[in-house]
N, C-alpha and C positions, 0 to 999 in steps of 0.2 A: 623313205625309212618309215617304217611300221612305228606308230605309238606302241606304250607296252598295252595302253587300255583297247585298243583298238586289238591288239593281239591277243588278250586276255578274252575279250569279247567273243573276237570270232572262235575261239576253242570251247565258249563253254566252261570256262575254268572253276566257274561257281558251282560244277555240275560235278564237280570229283568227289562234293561232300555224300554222295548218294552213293559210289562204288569204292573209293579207296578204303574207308574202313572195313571194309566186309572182305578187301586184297589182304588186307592186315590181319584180320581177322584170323584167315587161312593161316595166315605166317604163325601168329597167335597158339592157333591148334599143333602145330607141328612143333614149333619151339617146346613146346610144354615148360614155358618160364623161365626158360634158358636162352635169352635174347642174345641176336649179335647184330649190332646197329648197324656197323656195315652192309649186311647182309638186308636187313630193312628200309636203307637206303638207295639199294641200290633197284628194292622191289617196287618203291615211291616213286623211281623215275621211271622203271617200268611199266608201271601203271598209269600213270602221268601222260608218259609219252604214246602210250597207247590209246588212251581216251582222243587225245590230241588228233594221233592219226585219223581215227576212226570219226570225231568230229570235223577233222577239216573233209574228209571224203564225202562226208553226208552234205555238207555246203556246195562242192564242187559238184555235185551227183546233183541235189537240188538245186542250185542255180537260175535253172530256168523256170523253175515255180515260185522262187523266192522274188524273184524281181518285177511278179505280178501280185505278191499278195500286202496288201495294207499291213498286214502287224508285222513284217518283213523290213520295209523300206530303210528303216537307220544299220543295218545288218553289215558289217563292213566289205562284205563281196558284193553286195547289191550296192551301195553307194560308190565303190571304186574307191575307198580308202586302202583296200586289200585289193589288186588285180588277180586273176587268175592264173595267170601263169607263175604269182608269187604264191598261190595259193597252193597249185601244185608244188611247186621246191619245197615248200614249205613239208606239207605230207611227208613227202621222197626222205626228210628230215627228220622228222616224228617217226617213221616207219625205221631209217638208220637208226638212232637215239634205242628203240624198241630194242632191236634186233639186238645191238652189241650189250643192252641190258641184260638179255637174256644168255649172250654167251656168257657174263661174268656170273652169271649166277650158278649154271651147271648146264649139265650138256644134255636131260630130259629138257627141262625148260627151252633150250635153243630148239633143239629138235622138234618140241609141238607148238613153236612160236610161231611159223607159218600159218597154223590152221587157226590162230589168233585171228591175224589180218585178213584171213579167209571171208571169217564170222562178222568182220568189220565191213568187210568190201561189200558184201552180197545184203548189210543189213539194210541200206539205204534203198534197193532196191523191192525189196518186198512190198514195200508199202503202196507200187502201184499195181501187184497182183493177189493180196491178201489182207483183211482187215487185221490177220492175228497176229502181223508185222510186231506189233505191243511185247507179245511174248516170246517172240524169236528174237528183240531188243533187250528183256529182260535174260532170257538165256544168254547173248553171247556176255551181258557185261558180267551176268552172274558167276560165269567160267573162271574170272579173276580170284573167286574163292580157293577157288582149285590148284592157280596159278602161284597165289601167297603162299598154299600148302607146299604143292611142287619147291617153288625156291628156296625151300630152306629142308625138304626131305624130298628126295628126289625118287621117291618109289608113291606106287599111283595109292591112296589111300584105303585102306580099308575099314578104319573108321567111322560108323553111321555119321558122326556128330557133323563132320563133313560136309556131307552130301546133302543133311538136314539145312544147312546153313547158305549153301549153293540152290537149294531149292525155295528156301524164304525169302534170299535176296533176290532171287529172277525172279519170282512170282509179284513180291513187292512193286518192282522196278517195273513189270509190265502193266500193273492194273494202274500205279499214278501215270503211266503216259497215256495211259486211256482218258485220264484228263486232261492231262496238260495240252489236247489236242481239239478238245472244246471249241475254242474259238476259229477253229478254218474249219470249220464241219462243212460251210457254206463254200468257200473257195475248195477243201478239196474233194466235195459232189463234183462240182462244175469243171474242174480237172483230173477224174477219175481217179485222183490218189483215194486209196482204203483204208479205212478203219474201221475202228469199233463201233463209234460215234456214225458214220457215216452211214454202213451197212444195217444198223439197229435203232438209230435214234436216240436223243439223248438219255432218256426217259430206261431204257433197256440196256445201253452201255453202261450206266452209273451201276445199273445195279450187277449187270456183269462185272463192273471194275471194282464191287463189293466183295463178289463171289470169290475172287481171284484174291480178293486182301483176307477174306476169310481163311483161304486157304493156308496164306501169309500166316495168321494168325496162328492157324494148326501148326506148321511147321517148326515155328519158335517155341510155344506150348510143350511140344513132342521134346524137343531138344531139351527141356529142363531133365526129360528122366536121364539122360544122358551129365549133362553140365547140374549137379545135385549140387548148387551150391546157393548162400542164401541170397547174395547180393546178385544173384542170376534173379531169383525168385521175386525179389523187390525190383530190378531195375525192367522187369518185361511188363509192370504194371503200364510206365509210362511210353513205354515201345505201343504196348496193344494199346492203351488210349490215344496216342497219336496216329496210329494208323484209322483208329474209329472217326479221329476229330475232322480230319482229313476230307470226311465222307460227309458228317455234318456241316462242315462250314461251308462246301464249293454249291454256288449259285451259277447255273449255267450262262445267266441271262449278265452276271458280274465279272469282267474280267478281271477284276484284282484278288476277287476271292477265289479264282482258279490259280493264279498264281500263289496265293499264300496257303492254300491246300499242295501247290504241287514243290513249292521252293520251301514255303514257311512249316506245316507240319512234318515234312518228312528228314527236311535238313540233319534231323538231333538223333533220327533215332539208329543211322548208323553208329556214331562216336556212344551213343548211349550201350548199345550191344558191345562194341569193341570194351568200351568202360568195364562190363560186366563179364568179360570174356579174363580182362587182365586180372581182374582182382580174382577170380576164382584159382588161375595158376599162381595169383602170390605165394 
C-alpha cells in the first residue's frame, strides 16, 4: 500500500501551484463572471489528473537515470516504495481519470484530449535530443490555458487575451526549468541528457532563462491593454517583481537557492494572476 505522502511525492503534487491557475485562468476568460462550480470542478480534476499522468510517465521514462543520480535517491520509484509496475497502473489510471474528465465536460475537449497525452508522452523524451526540451515542457503544460477555455466554451478562441496568456504561462514555465535543472548539469553531460545549462553553460543559460522571462514579462505587460482594469495594473507589479526576484536570488553554486527561485518565487505568481483576473470580471 502506497503512503498518501509517498504518492503525493512521486506526482509532484506541490508542482500544480505553477499550472492549475493559469487552467483556471482559461475557465476565468470564457465564463466572463459567470462561474459554474461544477463545471470547475470537474476542470480541477482534469487538470489534476493530467499533471499526474504526465508526471508519473516522466518517472517511468527516467527511471534509469534517476537511480544513478545523487539528488534522486529518496525518489519513491528509485527507492522501491513505488514498484514499477505499480507505477504503470498507476498512469493507465491518471490517464482513465483524464479521459472521462474530459468526456464530462464536452465533446471538443474529449476529442483534443488525446493530443494532450501526446504532448505528455513525447515530453520526457526530448530532453535526450534537444536542450530546448524547457520549452516544449512549458508549451505542452501551457496548453491547459486553452484547455480551461475549451471546457467551459467549446468553440476554439478568438480572443487575443487568450493566447496572450498561453503564451506568458509556457514561456514562464520554460525559462524557471532552465533552472531548476542546475544542479544535474554534471550528471546530465555525463549521460548525454540536454539542456540549456548543459549545451551553454551556466553563465549563458541564466541569462537565456532571463531572455525567455523577459519575454514573460512582455506578454503579461501586452495583456493589460486587453484586461484594462486597475487591480490587473497593481497585482502585475508583484507578478513582474517575482519573476525579476527569481533571477536575483539563484546561486548556482547553492542548491537551496535554486530551489527557493524555482519552488519559493514562482509559487504566488500564478493564484496572484488568477486573483487579478477574478476581480476584473466581478
Amino acid at each position: 500500500m502506497i503512503s498518501v505522502r509517498k504518492f503525493l511525492e512521486y506526482i509532484k503534487f506541490e508542482h500544480t501551484v505553477f499550472d492549475l491557475p493559469f487552467v483556471w485562468a482559461g475557465g476565468v476568460i470564457a465564463s466572463q463572471g459567470h462561474y459554474d462550480i461544477l463545471t470547475f470542478l470537474v476542470i480541477t480534476i482534469a487538470a489534476v489528473s493530467a499533471r499526474a499522468t504526465a508526471m508519473s510517465v516522466n518517472r517511468i521514462l527516467g527511471k534509469k537515470y534517476d537511480v544513478i543520480n545523487p539528488r534522486k535517491k529518496t525518489w519513491p520509484l528509485v527507492t522501491g516504495a513505488i514498484k514499477s509496475s505499480t507505477a504503470l497502473q498507476l498512469t493507465i489510471v491518471f490517464a482513465l481519470i483524464f479521459e472521462l474528465s474530459a468526456f464530462l465536460l464536452n465533446r471538443l475537449v474529449l476529442l483534443l484530449s488525446p493530443l494532450v497525452l501526446v504532448l505528455f508522452l513525447t515530453d520526457p523524451l526530448l530532453k535526450r535530443y534537444t536542450p530546448w526540451r524547457h520549452l516544449y515542457m512549458g508549451f505542452t503544460i501551457g496548453v491547459g490555458v486553452l484547455g480551461g477555455y475549451l471546457a467551459v466554451t467549446p468553440v476554439i478562441p478568438s480572443s487575443p487575451e487568450v493566447y496572450l496568456v498561453f503564451l506568458a504561462s509556457s514561456l514562464w514555465i520554460g525559462g524557471f526549468d532552465m533552472i531548476y535543472v542546475i544542479p544535474d548539469i554534471e550528471f546530465d553531460r555525463i549521460n548525454g541528457l540536454k539542456t540549456v545549462m548543459t549545451q551553454y553553460g551556466v553563465r549563458r543559460g541564466l541569462a537565456i532563462s532571463a531572455a525567455v522571462h523577459a519575454m514573460t514579462a512582455f506578454a503579461f505587460i501586452a495583456l493589460a491593454f486587453y484586461i484594462q482594469s486597475v487591480w490587473y495594473y497593481i497585482i502585475l507589479v508583484p507578478i513582474i517583481s517575482l519573476i525579476v526576484i527569481q533571477h536575483i536570488i539563484v546561486d548556482p553554486e547553492n542548491p537551496r537557492s535554486i530551489r527557493m527561485s524555482f519552488l519559493g518565487a514562482n509559487s504566488f505568481i500564478g493564484f496572484l494572476f488568477l486573483l487579478a483576473l477574478v476581480l476584473y470580471y466581478m
